[in-house]
MDTraj code that builds the backbone (N, CA, C; nanometers):
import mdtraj as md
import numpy as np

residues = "UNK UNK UNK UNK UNK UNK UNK UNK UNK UNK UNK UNK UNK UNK UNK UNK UNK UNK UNK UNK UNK UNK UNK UNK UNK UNK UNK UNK UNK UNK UNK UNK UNK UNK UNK UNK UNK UNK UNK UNK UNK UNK UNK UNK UNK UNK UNK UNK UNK UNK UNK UNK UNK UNK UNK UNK UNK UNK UNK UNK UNK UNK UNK UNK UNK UNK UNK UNK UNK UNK UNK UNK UNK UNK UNK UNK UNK UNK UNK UNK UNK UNK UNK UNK UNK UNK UNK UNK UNK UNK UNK UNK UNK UNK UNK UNK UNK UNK UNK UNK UNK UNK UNK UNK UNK UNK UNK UNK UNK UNK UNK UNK UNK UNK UNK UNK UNK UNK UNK UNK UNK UNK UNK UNK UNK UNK UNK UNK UNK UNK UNK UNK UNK UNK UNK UNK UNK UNK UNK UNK UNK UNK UNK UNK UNK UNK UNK UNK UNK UNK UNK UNK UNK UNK UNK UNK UNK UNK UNK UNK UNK".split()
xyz = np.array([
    [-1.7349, 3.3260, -1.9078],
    [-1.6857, 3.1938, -1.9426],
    [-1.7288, 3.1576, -2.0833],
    [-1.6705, 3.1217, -2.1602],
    [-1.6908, 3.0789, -2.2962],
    [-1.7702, 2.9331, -2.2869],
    [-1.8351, 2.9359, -2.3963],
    [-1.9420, 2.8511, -2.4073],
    [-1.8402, 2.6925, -2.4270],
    [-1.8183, 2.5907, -2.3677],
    [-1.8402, 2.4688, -2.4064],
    [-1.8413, 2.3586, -2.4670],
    [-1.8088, 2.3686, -2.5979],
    [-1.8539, 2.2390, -2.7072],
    [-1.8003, 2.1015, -2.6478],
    [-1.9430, 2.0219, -2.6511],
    [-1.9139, 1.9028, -2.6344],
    [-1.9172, 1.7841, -2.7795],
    [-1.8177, 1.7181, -2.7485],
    [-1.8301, 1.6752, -2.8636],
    [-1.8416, 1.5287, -2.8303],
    [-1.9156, 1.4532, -2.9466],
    [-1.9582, 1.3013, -2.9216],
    [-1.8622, 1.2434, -2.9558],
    [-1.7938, 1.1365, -2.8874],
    [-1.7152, 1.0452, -2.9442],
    [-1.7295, 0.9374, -2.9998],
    [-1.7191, 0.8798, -3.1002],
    [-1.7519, 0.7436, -3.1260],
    [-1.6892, 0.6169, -3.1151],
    [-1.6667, 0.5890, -3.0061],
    [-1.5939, 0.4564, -2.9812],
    [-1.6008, 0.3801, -3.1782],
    [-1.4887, 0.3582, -3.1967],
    [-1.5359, 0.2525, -3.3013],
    [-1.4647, 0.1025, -3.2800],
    [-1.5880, -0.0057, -3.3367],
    [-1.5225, -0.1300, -3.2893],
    [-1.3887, -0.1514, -3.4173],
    [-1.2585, -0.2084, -3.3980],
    [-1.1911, -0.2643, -3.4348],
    [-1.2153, -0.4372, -3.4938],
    [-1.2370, -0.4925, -3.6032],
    [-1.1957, -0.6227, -3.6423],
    [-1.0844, -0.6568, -3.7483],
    [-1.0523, -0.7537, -3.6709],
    [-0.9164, -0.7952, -3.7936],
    [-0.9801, -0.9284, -3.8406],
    [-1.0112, -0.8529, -3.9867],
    [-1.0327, -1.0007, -4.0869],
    [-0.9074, -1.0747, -4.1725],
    [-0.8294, -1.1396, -4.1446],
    [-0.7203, -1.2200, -4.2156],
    [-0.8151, -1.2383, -4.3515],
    [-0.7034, -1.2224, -4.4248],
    [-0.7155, -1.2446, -4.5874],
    [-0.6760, -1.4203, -4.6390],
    [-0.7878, -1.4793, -4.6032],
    [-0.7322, -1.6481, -4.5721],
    [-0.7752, -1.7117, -4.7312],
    [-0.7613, -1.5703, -4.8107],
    [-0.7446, -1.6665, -4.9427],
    [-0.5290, -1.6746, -4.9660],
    [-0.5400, -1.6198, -4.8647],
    [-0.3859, -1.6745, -4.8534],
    [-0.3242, -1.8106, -4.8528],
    [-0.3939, -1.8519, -4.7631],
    [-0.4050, -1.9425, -4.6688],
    [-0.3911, -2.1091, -4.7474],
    [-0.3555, -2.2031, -4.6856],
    [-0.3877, -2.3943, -4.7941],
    [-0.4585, -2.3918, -4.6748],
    [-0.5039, -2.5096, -4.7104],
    [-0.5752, -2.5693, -4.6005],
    [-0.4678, -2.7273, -4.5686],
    [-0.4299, -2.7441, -4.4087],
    [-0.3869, -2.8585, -4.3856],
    [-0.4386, -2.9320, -4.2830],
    [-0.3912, -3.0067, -4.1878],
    [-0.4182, -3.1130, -4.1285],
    [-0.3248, -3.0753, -4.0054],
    [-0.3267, -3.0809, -3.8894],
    [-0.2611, -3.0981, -3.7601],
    [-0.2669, -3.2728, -3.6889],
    [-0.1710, -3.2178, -3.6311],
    [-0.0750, -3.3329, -3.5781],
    [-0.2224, -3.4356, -3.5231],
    [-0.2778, -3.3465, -3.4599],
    [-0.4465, -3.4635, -3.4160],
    [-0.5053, -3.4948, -3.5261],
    [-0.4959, -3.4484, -3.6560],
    [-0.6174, -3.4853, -3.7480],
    [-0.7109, -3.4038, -3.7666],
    [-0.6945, -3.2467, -3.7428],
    [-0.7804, -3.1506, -3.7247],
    [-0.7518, -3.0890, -3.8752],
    [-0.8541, -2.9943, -3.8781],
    [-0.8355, -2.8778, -3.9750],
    [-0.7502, -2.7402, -3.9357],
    [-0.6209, -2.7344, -4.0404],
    [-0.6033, -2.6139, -3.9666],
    [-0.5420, -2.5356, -4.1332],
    [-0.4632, -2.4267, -4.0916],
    [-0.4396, -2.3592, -4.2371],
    [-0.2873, -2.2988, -4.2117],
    [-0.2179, -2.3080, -4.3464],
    [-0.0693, -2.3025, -4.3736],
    [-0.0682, -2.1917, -4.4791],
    [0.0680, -2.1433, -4.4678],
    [0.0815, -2.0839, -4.5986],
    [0.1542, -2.1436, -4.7327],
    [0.1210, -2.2599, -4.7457],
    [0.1241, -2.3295, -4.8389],
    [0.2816, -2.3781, -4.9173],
    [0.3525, -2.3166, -4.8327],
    [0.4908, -2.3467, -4.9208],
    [0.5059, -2.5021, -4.8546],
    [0.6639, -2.5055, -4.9402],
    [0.7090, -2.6567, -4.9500],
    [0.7681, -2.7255, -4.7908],
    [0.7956, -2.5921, -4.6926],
    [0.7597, -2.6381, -4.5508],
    [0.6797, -2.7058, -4.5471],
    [0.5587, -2.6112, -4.5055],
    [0.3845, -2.6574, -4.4481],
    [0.4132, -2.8242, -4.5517],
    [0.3883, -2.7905, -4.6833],
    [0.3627, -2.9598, -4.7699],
    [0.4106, -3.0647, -4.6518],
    [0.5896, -3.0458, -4.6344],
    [0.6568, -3.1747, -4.5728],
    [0.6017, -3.1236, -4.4399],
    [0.6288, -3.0647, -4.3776],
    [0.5276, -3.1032, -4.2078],
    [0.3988, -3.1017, -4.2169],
    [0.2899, -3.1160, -4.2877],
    [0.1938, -3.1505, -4.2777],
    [0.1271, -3.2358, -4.2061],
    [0.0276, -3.2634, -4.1006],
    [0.0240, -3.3795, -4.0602],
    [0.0991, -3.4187, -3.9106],
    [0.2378, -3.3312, -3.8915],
    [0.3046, -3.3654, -3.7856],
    [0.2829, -3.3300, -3.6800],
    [0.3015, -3.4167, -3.5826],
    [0.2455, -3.3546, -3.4230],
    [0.3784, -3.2925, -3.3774],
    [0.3255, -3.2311, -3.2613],
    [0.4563, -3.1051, -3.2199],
    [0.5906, -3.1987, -3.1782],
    [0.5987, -3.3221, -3.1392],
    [0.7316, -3.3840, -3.1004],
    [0.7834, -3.4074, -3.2676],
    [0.7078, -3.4554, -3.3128],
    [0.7599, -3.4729, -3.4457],
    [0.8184, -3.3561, -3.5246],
    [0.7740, -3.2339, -3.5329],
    [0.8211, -3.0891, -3.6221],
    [0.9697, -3.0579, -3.4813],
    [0.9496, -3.0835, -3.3616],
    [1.0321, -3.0616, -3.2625],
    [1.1648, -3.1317, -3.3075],
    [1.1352, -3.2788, -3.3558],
    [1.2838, -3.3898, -3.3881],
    [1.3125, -3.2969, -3.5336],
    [1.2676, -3.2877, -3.6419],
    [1.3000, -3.2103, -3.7331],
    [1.3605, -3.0941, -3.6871],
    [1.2585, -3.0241, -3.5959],
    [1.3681, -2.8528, -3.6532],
    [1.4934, -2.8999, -3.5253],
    [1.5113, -2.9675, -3.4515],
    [1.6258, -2.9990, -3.3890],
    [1.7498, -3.0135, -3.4998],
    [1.6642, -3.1267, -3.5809],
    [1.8305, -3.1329, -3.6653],
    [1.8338, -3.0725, -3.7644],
    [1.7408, -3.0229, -3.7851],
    [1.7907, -2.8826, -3.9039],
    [1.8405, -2.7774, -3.8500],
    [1.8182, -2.7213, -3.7406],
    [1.8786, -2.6174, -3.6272],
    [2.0072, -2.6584, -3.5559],
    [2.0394, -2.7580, -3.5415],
    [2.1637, -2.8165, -3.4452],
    [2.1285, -2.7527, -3.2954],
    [1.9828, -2.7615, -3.2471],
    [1.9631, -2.7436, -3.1364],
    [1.8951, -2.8408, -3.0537],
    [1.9501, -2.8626, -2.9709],
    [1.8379, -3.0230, -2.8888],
    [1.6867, -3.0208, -2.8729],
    [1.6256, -3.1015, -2.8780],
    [1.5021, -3.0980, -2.8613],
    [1.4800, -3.0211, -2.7063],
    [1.5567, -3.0477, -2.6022],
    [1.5266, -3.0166, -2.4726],
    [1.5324, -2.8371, -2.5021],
    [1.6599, -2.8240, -2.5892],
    [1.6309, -2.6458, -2.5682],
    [1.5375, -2.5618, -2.6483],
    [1.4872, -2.6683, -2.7365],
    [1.3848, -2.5886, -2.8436],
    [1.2423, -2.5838, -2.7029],
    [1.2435, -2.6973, -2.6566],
    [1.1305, -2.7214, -2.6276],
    [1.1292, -2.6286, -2.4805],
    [1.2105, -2.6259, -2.4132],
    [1.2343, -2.4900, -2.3128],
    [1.2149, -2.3851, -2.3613],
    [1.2545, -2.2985, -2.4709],
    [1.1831, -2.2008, -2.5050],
    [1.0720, -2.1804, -2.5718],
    [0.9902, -2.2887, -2.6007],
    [0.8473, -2.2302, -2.6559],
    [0.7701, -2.3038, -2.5842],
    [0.8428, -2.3732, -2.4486],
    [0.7011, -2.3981, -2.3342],
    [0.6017, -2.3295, -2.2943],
    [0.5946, -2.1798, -2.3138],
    [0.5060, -2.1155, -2.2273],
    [0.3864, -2.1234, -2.3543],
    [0.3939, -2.1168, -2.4562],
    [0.3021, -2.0952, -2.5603],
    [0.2331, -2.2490, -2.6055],
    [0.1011, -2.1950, -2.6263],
    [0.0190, -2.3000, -2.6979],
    [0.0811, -2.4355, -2.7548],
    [0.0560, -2.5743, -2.8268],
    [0.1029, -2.6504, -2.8758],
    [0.1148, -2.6131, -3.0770],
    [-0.0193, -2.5155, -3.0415],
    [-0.0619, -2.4535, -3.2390],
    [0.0920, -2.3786, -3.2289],
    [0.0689, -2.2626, -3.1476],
    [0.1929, -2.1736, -3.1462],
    [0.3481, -2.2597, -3.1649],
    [0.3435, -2.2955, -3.0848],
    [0.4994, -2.4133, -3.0940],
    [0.5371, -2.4647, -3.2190],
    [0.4506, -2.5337, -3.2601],
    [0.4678, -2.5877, -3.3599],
    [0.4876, -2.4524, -3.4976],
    [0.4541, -2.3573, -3.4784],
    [0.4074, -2.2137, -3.6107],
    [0.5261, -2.2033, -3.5884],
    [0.5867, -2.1870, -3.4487],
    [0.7398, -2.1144, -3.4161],
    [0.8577, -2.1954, -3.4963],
    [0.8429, -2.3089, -3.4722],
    [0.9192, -2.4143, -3.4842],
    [0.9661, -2.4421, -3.6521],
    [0.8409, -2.3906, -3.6753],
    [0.8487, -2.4419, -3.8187],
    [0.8922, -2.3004, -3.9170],
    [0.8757, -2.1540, -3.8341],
    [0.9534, -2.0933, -3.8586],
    [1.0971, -2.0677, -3.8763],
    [1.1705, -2.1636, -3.7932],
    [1.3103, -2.1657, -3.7421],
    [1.3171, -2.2408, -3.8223],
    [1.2465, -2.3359, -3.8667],
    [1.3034, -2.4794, -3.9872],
    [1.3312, -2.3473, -4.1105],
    [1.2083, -2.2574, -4.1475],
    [1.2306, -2.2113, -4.2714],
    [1.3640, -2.1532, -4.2914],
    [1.3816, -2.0701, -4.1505],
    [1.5191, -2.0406, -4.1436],
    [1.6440, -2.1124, -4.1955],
    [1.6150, -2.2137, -4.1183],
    [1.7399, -2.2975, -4.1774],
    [1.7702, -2.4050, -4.2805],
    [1.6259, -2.3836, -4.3392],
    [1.5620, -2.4311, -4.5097],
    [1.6977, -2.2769, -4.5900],
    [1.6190, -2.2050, -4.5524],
    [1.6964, -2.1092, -4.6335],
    [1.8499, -2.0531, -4.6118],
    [1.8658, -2.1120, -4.4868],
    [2.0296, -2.0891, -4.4461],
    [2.1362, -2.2229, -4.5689],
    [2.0582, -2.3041, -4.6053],
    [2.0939, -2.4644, -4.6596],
    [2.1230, -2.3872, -4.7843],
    [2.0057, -2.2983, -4.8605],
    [2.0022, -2.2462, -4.9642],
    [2.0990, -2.1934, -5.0314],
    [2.1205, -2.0964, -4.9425],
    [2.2055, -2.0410, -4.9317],
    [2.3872, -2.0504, -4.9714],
    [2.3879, -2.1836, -4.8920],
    [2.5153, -2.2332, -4.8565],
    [2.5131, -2.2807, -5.0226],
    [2.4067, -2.3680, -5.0027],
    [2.4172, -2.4462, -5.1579],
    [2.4306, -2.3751, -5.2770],
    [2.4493, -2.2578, -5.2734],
    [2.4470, -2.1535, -5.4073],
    [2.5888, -2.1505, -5.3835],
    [2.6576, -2.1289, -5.2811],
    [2.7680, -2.0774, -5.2456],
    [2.8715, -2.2254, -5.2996],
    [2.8293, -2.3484, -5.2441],
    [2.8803, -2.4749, -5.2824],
    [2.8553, -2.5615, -5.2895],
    [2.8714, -2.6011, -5.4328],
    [2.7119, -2.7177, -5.4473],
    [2.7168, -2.8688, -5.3782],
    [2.8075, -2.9141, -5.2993],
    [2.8467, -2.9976, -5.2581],
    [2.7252, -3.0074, -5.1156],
    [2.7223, -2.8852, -5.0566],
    [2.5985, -2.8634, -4.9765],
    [2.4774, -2.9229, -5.0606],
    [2.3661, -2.9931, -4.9587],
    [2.2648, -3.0019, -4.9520],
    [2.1871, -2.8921, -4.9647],
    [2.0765, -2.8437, -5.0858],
    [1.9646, -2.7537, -5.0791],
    [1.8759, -2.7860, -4.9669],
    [1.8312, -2.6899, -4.9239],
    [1.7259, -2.6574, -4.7948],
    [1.5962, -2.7767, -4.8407],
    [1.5090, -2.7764, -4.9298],
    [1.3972, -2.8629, -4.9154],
    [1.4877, -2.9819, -4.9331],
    [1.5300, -3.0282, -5.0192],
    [1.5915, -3.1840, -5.0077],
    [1.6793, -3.2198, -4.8862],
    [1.7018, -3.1651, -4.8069],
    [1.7962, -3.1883, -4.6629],
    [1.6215, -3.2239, -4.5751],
    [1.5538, -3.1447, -4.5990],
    [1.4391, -3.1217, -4.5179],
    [1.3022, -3.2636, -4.5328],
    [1.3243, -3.2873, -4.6952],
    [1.2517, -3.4072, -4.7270],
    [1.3166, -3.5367, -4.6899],
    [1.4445, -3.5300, -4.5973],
    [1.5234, -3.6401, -4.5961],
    [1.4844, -3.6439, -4.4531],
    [1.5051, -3.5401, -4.3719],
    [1.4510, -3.5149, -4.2020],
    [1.3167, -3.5959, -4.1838],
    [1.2719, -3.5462, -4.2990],
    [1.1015, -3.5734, -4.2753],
    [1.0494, -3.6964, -4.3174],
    [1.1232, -3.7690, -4.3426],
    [1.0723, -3.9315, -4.3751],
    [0.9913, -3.9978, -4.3324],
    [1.1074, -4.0089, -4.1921],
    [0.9961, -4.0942, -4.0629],
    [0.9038, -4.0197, -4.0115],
    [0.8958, -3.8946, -4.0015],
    [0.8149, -3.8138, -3.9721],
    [0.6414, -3.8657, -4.0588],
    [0.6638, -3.8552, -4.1939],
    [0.6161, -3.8608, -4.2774],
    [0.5509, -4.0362, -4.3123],
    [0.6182, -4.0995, -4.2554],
    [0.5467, -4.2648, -4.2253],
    [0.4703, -4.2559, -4.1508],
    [0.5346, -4.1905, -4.0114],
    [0.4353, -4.1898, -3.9119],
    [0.2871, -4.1178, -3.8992],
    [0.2898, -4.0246, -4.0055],
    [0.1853, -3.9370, -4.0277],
    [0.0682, -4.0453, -4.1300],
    [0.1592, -4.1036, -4.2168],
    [0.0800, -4.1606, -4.3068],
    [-0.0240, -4.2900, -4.2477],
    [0.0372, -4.3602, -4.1179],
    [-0.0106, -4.4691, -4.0754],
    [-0.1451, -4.3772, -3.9554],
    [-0.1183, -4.2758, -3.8828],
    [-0.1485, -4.2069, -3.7959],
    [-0.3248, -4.1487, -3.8744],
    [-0.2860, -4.1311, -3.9964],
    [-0.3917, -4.0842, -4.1229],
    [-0.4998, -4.2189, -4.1514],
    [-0.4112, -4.3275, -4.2052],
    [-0.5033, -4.4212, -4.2121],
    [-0.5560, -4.4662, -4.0379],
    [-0.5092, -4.5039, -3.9458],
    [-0.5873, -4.5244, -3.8255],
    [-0.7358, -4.4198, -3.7676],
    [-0.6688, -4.3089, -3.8062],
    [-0.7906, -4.2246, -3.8302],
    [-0.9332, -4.2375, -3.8996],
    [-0.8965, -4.2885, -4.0167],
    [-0.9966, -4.3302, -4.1393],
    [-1.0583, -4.4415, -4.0640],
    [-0.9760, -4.5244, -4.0261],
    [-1.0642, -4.6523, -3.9826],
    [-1.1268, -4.6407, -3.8684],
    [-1.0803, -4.5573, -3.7507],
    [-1.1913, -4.5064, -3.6449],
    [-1.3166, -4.4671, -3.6760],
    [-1.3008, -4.3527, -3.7796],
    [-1.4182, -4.2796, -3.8297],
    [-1.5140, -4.3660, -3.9305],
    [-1.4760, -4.4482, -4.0292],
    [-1.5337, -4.5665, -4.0460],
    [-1.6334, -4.6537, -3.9761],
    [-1.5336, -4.7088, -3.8925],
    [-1.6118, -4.8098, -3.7364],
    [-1.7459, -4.6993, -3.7306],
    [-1.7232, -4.5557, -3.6779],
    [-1.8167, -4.4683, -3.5839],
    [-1.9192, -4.4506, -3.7006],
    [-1.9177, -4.4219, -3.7882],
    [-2.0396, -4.4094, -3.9238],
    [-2.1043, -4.5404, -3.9304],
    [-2.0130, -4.6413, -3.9301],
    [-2.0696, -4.8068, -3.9163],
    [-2.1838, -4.8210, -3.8186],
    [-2.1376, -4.8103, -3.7144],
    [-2.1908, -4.7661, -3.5458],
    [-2.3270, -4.7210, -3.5298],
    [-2.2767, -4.5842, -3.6087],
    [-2.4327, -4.5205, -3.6143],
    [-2.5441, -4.5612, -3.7128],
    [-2.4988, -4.6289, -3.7973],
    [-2.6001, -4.6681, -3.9274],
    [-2.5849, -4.7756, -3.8768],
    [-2.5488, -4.8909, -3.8043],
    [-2.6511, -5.0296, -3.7238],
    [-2.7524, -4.9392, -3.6396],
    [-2.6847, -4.8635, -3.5471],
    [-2.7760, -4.7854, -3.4611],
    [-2.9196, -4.7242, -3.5010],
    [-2.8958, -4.6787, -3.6222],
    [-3.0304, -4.6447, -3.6956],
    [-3.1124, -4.7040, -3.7105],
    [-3.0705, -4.7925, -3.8248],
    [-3.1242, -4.9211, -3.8618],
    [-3.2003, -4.9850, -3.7242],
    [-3.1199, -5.0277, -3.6447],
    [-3.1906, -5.0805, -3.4897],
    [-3.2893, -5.0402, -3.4628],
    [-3.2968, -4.8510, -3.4409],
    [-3.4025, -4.7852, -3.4320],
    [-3.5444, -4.7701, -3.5355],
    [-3.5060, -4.7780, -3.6229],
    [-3.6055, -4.8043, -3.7088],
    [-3.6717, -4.9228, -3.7090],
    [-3.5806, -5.0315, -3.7060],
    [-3.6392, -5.1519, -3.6753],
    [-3.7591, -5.1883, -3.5576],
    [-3.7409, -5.1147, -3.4358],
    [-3.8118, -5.1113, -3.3210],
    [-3.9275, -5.0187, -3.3241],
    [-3.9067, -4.8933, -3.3740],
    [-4.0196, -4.8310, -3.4408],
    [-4.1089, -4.8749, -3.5364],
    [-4.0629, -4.9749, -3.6295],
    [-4.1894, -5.0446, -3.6934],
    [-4.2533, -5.1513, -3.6410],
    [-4.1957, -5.1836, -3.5487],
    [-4.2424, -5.3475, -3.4616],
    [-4.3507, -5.2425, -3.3952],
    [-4.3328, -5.1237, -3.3141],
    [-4.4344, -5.0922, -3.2414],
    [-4.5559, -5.0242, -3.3363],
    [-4.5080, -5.0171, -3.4347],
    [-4.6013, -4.9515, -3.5237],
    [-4.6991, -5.0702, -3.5681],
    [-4.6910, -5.1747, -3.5802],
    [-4.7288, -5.2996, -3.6181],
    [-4.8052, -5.3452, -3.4747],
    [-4.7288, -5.3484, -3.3576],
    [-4.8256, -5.3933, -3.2129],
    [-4.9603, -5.2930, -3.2327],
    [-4.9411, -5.1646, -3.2770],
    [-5.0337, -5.0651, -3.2089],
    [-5.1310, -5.0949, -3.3229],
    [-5.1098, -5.0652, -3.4526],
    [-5.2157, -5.1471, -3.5759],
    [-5.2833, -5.2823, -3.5263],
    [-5.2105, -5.3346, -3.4697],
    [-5.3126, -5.4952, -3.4320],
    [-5.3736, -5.5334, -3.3216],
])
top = md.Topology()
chain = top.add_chain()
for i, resn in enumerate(residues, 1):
    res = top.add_residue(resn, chain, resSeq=i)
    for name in ("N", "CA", "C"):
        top.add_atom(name, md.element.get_by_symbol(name[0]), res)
traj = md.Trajectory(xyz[None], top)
């Protein structure tokens, strides 16, 4: 019988590091941190929560909200919204398109900055209510401090006397 060789294997671990100097940095529909690829999409939906990018790519798509929203039910609300706003680019660039062909057409971002108006009020008021929550809660905690400190020197003062 011939000798054998065993040989060691080395499992190796796999990581995928994204190259997120790609990346803008934006805002989600809650007020969170999240990251775009920075074109003039992401700019105008910035900010929008998923019903809101949903009423947009409806009428930039000529598809109802009920059937957009049937097919990307099974996925996340992040996902939905990535999808969604894919299909807008689509038809950002289908506008483009047309509009080279006849200028009487609407270009893709200016059809898209017109969609996004109310979108874009609602984000803006949605932004400031935010500010003023987080305001109040910093307020909150610096009486709260203050309070505490206050009670800590009263006992510091009983125990001295």
């Amino acid at each position: 019988m011939a000798d054998a060789k065993v040989e060691a294997v080395e499992e190796k671990e796999v990581r995928i590091k994204p190259d997120l100097t790609k990346y803008h940095k934006g805002v989600s529909g809650s007020g969170k941190k999240t990251m775009n690829c920075g074109d003039g999409i992401a700019e105008q939906l910035d900010g929008f929560t998923l019903d809101e990018v949903l009423a947009v790519a409806s009428k930039m798509t000529d598809q109802t909200q009920k059937d957009l929203r049937a097919k990307y039910e099974h996925l996340n609300p992040g996902m939905q919204i990535m999808n969604l706003r894919n299909r807008i680019r689509g038809a950002v660039g289908k506008l483009d398109k047309m509009h080279e062909a006849d200028k009487a057409v609407v270009a893709g971002l200016p059809a898209l900055a017109i969609e996004c108006e109310k979108g874009q009020a609602a984000v803006t008021k949605r932004r400031a209510a935010q500010a003023d929550e987080k305001a109040k809660r910093e307020a909150t905690a610096t009486a709260n401090a203050e309070a505490k400190a206050k009670k800590e020197a009263a006992k510091g003062k009983k125990k001295a006397a």
